[in-house]
Structures are given as structure tokens and as C-alpha cells.
C-alpha positions as CSV (number, residue, x, y, z in Angstrom):
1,X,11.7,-15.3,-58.0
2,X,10.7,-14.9,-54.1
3,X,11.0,-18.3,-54.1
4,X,14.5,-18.8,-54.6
5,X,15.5,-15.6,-52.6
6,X,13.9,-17.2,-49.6
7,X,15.2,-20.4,-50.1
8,X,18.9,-19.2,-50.7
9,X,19.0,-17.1,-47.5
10,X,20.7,-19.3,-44.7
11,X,18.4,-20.2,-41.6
12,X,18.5,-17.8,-38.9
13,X,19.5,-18.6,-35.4
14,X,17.6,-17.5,-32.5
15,X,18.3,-14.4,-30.7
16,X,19.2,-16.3,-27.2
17,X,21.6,-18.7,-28.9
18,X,23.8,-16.1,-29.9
19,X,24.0,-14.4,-26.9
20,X,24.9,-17.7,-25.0
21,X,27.3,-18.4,-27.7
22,X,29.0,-14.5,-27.4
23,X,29.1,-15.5,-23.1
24,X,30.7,-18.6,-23.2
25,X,33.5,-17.2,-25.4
26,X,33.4,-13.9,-23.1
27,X,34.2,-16.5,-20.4
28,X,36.7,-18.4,-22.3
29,X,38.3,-15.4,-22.6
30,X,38.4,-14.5,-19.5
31,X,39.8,-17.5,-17.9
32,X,42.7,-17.6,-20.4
33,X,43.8,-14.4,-19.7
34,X,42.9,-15.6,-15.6
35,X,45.7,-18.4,-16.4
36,X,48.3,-16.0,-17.7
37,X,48.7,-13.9,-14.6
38,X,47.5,-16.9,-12.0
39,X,51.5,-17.4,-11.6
40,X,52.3,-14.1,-11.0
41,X,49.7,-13.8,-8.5
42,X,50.7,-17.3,-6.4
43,X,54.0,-15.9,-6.3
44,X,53.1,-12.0,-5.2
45,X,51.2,-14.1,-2.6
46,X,53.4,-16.7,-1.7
47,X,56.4,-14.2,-1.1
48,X,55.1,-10.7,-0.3
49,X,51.1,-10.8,0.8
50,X,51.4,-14.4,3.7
51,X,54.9,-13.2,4.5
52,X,53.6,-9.5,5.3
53,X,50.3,-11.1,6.9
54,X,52.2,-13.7,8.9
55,X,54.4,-10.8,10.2
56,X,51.3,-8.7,10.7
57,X,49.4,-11.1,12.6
58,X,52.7,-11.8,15.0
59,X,52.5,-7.9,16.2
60,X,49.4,-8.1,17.6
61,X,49.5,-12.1,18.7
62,X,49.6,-12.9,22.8
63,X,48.0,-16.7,22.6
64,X,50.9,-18.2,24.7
65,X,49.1,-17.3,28.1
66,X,46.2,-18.4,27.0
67,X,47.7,-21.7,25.7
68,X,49.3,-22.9,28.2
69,X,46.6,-21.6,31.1
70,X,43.5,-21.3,29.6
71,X,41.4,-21.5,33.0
72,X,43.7,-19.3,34.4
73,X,43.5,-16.5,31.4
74,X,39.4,-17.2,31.7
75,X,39.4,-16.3,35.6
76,X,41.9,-13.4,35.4
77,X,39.7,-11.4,32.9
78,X,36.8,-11.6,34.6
79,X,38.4,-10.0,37.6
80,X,38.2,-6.1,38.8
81,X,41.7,-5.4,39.2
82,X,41.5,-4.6,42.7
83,X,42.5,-7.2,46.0
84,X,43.5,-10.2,44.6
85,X,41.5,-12.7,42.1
86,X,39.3,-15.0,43.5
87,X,40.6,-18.7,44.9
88,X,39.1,-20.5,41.7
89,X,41.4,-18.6,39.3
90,X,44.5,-19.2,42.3
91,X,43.4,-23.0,42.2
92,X,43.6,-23.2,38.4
93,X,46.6,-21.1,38.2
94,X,48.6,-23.6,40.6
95,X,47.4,-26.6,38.7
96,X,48.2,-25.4,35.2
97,X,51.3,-24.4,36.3
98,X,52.5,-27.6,37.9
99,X,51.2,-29.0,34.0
100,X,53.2,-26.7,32.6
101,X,56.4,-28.3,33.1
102,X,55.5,-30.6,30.3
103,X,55.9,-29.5,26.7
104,X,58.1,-26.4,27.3
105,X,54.5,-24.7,28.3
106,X,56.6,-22.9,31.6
107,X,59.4,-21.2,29.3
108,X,57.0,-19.6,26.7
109,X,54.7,-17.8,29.5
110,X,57.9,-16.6,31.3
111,X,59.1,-15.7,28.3
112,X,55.9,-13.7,27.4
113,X,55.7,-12.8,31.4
114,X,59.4,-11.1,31.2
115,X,57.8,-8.6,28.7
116,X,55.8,-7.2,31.7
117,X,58.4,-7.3,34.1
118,X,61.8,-9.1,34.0
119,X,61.0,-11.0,37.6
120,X,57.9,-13.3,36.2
121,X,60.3,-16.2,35.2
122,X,62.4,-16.7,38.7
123,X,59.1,-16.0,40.3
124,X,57.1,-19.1,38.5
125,X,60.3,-21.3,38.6
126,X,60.0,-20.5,42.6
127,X,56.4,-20.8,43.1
128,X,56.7,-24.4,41.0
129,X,59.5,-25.5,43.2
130,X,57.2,-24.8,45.9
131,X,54.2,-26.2,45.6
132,X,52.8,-29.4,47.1
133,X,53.2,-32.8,45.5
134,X,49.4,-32.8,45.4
135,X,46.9,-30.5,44.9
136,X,43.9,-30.7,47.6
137,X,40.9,-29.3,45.9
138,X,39.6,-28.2,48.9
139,X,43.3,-26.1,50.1
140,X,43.8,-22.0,50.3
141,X,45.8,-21.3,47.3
142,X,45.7,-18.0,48.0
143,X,47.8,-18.8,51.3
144,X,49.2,-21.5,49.6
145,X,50.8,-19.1,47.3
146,X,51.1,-16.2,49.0
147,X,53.4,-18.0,51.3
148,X,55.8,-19.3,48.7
149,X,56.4,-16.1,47.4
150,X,54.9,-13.1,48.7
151,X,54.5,-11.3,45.6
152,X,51.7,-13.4,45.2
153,X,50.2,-11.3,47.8
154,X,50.4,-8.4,45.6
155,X,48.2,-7.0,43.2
156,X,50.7,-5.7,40.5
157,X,51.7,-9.3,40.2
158,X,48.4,-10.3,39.2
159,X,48.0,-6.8,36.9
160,X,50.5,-7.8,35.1
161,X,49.5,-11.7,34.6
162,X,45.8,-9.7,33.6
163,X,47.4,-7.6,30.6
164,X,48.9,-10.7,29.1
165,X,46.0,-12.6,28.9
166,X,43.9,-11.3,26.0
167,X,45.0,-13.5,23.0
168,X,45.5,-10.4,21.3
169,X,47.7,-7.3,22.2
170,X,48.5,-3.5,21.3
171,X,52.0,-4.2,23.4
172,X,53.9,-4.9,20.3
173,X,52.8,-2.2,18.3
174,X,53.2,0.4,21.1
175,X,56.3,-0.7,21.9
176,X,57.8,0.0,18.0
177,X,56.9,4.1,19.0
178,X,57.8,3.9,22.4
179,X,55.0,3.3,24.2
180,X,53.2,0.7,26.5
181,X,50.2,0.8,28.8
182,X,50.1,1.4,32.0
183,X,48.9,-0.3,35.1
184,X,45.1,1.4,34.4
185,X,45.7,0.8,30.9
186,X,46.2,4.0,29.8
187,X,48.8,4.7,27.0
188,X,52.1,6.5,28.1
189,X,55.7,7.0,26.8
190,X,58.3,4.4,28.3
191,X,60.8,5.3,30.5
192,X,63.5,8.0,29.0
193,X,66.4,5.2,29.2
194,X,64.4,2.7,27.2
195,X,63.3,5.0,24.6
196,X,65.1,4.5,20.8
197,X,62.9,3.7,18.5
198,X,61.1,7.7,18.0
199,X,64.4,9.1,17.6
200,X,65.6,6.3,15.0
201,X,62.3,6.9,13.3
202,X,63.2,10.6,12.9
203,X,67.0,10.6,12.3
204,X,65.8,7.9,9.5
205,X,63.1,10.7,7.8
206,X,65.5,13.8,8.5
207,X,67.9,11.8,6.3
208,X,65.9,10.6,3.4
209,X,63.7,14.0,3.1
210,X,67.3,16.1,3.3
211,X,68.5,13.2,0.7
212,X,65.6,13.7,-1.6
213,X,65.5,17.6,-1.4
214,X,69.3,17.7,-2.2
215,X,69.0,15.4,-5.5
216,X,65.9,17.1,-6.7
217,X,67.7,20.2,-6.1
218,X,70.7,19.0,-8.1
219,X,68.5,16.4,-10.4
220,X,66.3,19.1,-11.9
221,X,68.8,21.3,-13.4
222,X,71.0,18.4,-15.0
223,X,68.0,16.8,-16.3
224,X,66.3,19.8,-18.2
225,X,70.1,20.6,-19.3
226,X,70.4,16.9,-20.7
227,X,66.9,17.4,-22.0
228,X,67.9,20.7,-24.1
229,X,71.0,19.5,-25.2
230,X,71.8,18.4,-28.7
231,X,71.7,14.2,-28.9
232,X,74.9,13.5,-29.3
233,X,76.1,15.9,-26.1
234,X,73.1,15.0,-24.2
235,X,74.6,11.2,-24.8
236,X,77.7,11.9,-23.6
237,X,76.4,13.6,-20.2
238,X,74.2,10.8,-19.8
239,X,77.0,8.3,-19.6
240,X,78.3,10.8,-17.0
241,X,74.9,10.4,-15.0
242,X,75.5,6.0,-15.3
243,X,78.9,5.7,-13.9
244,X,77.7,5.3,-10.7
245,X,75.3,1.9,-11.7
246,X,79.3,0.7,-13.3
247,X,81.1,0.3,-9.9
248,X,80.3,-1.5,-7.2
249,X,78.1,0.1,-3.8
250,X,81.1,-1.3,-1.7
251,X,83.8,0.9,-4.5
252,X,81.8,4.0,-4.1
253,X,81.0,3.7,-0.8
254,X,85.0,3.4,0.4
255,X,85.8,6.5,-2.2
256,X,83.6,8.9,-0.4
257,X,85.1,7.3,2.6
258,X,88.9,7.9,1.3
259,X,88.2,11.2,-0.2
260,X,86.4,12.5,3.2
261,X,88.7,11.2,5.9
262,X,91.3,13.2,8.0
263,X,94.0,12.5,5.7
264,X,91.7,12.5,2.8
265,X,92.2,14.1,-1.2
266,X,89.1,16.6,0.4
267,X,90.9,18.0,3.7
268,X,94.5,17.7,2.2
269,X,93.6,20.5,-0.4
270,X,91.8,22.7,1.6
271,X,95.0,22.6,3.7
272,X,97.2,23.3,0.9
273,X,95.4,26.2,-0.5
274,X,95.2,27.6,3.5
275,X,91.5,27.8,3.3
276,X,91.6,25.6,6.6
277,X,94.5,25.1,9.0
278,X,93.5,21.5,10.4
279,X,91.2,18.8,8.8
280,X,87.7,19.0,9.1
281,X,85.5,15.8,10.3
282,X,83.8,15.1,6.9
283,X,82.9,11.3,7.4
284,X,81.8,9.3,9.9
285,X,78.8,11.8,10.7
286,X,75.9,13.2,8.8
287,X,77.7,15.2,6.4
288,X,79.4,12.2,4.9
289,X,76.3,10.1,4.7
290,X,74.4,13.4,2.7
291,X,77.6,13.2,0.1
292,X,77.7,9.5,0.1
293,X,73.8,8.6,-0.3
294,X,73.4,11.8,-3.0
295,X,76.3,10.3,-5.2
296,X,74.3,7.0,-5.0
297,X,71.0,8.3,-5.3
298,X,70.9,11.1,-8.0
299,X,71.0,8.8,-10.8
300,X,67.7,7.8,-9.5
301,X,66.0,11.2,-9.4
302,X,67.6,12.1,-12.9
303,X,66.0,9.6,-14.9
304,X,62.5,10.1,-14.0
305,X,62.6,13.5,-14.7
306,X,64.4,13.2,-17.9
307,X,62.0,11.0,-19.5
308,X,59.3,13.5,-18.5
309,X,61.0,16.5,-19.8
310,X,62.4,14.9,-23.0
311,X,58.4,14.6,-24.1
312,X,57.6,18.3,-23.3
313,X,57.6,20.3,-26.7
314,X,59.6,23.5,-26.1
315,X,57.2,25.4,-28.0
316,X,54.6,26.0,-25.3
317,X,57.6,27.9,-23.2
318,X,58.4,29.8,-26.4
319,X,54.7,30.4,-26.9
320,X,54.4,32.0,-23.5
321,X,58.0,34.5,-24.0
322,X,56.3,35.7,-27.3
323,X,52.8,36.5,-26.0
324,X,55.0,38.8,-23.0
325,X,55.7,36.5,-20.6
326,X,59.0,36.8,-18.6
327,X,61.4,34.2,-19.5
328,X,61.9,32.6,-15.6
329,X,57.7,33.0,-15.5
330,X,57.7,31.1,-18.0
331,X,59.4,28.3,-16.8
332,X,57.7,28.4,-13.8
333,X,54.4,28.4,-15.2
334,X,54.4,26.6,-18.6
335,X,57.4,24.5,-18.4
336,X,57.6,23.1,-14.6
337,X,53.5,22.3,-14.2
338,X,54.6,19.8,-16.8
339,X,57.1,18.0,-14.9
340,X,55.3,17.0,-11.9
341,X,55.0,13.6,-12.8
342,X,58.7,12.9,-12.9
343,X,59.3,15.1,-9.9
344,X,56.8,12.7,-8.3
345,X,58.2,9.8,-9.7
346,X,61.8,10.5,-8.4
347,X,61.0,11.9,-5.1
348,X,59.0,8.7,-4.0
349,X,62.0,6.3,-6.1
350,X,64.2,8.0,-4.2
351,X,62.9,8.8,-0.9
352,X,62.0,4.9,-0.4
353,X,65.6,3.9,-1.2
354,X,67.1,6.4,1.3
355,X,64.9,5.1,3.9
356,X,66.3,1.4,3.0
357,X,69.6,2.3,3.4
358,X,70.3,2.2,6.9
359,X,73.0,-0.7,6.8
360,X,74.8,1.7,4.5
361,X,74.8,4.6,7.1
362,X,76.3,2.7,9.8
363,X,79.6,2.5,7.3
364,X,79.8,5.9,6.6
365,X,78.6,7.2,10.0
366,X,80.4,5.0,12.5
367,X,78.8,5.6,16.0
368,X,75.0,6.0,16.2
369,X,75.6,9.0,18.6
370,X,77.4,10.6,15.9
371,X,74.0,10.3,13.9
């Protein structure tokens, strides 16, 4: 009887088999569910990471000095900053710059020269038109150049040739706040006339923050209202709270524009009731880009919260008014804590938006000064 129980028992495999067996189909797995998102992630690199890189890698680029002259770039780093640099780095600055004729080489380092100062290009165009047919190895180029142009002769020139040098730079970067660096290389604010890009960045954050306030202020309200509401109400409100994604930006954004003007609906009955005796200036400044962007942008802080507060069960807020709570504590305590998510969720949907509208401000605001 042993016998046959033994013999109808099917062999057993060894222990190392099976586990090589279960890892290979682990890895099979694996690479199947690799080959599912593999296109998604070629095209999330192909059109958002190498186009942000590429961009990234541009801000902080400055090869075209050291390009075109790469003696002269070697020679001018190695100098002190004070006199002039030494007649090596003046001989291989003459001879790369008679070379660079060829290839376009003399238009990109005046171009990248200009950044520095906006007399770099007429000076090399000068300083090539003036230099001997031949270059003597054994010749004064400090002379030589000197007496061509006699800014040659001066060491700011030569500062300046020294910061664009490095093959890579801070100038960009700086520049998009405001800054640069200055002659010791210390960081400082540009001059007051040049200065725009600070005072866009905050005009642009003042905007979107008071945008984003303003609809959660209104948002919050309408959504716990269409939340509370019987279905077939809450449908009809909700229809309301579309419209706007109906009708085109361009439609809503000429209505507010219609409504606001001088001789808009707005100003025409606040004269006719007497509450004002001439029209008020309601668009082309800030307060018609707060009415325009809120109308656009509340549908966006709405549904976010909705979805939150349609899955909060209303018994823990009447669970709180029966043990002795006050009503608004409450709210406060039981019912908003629950919320955050979709209060997080539409402030950051719509705070990103209103920073991407700027093309849409300069329709309703007009003039930047009236920003």
C-alpha cells in the first residue's frame, strides 16, 4: 500500500528551480508592464524633460568666447585683473581675431561682448580694420593695439573680455532678477532704469495670490452649498458653475470688457440710480483684471472642493452640535479640517493658471503702467 502511494505522488522539483522559474516570470512581468509606459515616457522626455534641459543648459552657457578664442580665453583667466594682460594673451588675441572673420566667429563674440558693454562690437570691427596684414611674432601687441584703439590701453576693456570667458556664466540668471556682477565680481542690483523684471515678478504674484484668495473666498461657500443641496438643485447650480467652460475666453473676456467700460451696463446704472455722478475707471487697470480672471477661474477652485466635500458624511458635524459644540465651532473644527485637500487642490489649480495668464492681462489692463 506504501508502495503505490509513493509511486502515485508526482516527482518533486528542486527548491532552486522554482525560485528561478518564479524570477524569470517576476522579470517578464516587469518588462511588460516597462513596455506599456516606455511611450509615455519617450514622449514626457522628448517634449517636456530635453526641452526644459536644453533651455536650462542655455541660461548658464557662455562657450562662444571660448570658441572662437580659445588661447585668448586660456591667457585672460590666468590674469590678476590689474595693469593689462600679458603680451602672449595680446598676441593670441590679435591673431584669433584676424581668424575670426571666417565662419561668422567675429559676430557671435560681439554679440556676446555687447552683453558687457554695448561698445565691444565697433571696438573689434576697428581694432580688425586696423591691424597689420601680417602678424610679426616677435611685434608689441600691446602697442600694437593700444594704438589702434586706446581702450585697449585700459583695464575695464580687458575686465570685461575676463568675465566672458568662463564657458559657463551666472549673467543670465542674474540678469532674470535684476542683477549682474560687478567689476570685482561682486553681486549688485542693475541700474534703476534697466530694472523690470522684480517688479513684473511681483505685480505677477500680487495678482495670482489676490486671484486665488478671492475664489477661495467665493469657491468655498458655493461649493459646501452645492454639496448640501438636494441632487436635483445641486444639478441645476452646477450647470450655473459650467457656463463659463460653454463660451469662448475671447466672449468672456470682451463681456467683462463691455460691461466695465465708461459707457458700460456697470457705470450706466450706477449713474442712473445716482449712486455715482461720472463713470468710474473699471477696466483697463487691476480692478478689471480681478473681475475678469475670478469669472474665469472660479470654476476651477469650485470643483476641487466639491468633490472633497460631496464625500464628507454630515454626521460627524451633527455628532459634534449634539455632544455641545457650537454650530460655527463645529464647522470650523469637524467639517473644514476635512476639506483641506480640495482647498489645496484648487488653490495650487488655480494659482498656476493665474500666473499663466499674463497675455490675457494685457487685454483687460491696457498699459503696463496702469498695472
Amino acid at each position: 500500500m506504501t508502495t503505490t502511494i509513493a509511486a502515485s505522488q508526482p516527482p518533486s522539483r528542486p527548491a532552486g528551480t522554482l525560485k528561478a522559474q518564479l524570477r524569470r516570470a517576476e522579470r517578464l512581468r516587469k518588462w511588460k508592464a516597462f513596455g506599456l509606459v516606455a511611450p509615455l515616457a519617450l514622449f514626457l522626455i522628448v517634449v517636456f524633460v530635453m526641452p526644459i534641459g536644453s533651455m536650462l543648459w542655455r541660461s548658464v552657457d557662455n562657450t562662444e568666447l571660448e570658441t572662437v578664442m580659445p588661447l585668448t580665453t586660456a591667457g585672460i583667466q590666468q590674469w590678476d585683473g590689474t595693469g593689462l594682460p600679458d603680451e602672449s594673451t595680446m598676441a593670441a588675441f590679435a591673431a584669433e581675431l584676424r581668424d575670426s572673420r571666417q565662419g561668422g566667429g567675429l559676430g557671435r563674440i560681439g554679440r556676446r561682448l555687447n552683453y558687457e558693454d554695448t561698445q565691444y562690437r565697433s571696438l573689434l570691427m576697428r581694432t580688425l580694420r586696423g591691424l597689420p596684414a601680417s602678424l610679426e611674432a616677435d611685434a608689441d601687441w600691446t602697442t600694437t593695439l593700444v594704438e589702434i584703439d586706446e581702450a585697449w590701453g585700459e583695464t575695464a576693456t580687458w575686465l570685461g573680455i575676463q568675465r566672458a570667458a568662463p564657458p559657463t556664466t551666472d549673467r543670465y540668471l542674474l540678469a532674470s532678477v535684476d542683477l549682474e556682477r560687478g567689476d570685482t565680481g561682486q553681486i549688485q542690483r542693475i541700474a534703476e532704469g534697466d530694472r523690470l523684471y522684480q517688479a513684473v515678478f511681483q505685480r505677477t504674484l500680487v495678482i495670482a495670490g489676490g486671484v486665488t484668495l478671492i475664489c477661495l473666498a467665493l469657491g468655498f461657500p458655493l461649493a459646501y452649498l452645492l454639496a448640501t443641496l438636494p441632487a436635483k438643485t445641486s444639478n441645476l447650480l452646477m450647470i450655473l458653475v459650467l457656463l463659463p467652460f460653454w463660451t469662448s475666453l475671447l466672449v468672456r473676456t470682451a463681456a467683462w470688457i463691455i460691461l466695465l467700460q465708461s459707457n458700460g451696463l456697470v457705470n450706466q446704472s450706477l449713474i442712473a440710480t445716482g449712486i455715482i455722478d461720472s463713470p468710474l475707471q473699471l477696466v483697463f487697470n487691476r480692478i478689471g483684471v480681478f473681475f475678469a480672471m475670478v469669472h474665469i477661474l472660479l470654476p476651477f477652485m469650485v470643483l476641487p472642493l466639491y468633490s472633497v466635500m460631496k464625500g464628507i458624511s454630515p454626521s460627524y458635524q451633527r455628532a459634534a452640535v449634539s455632544l455641545g459644540a457650537h454650530p460655527f465651532a463645529a464647522f470650523w473644527q469637524v467639517y473644514v479640517p476635512q476639506t483641506v485637500s480640495g482647498i489645496a487642490a484648487g488653490t495650487i489649480l488655480v494659482f498656476i493658471m493665474a500666473l499663466a495668464t499674463t497675455s490675457r492681462r494685457h487685454w483687460w489692463v491696457g498699459q503696463p503702467t496702469r498695472w
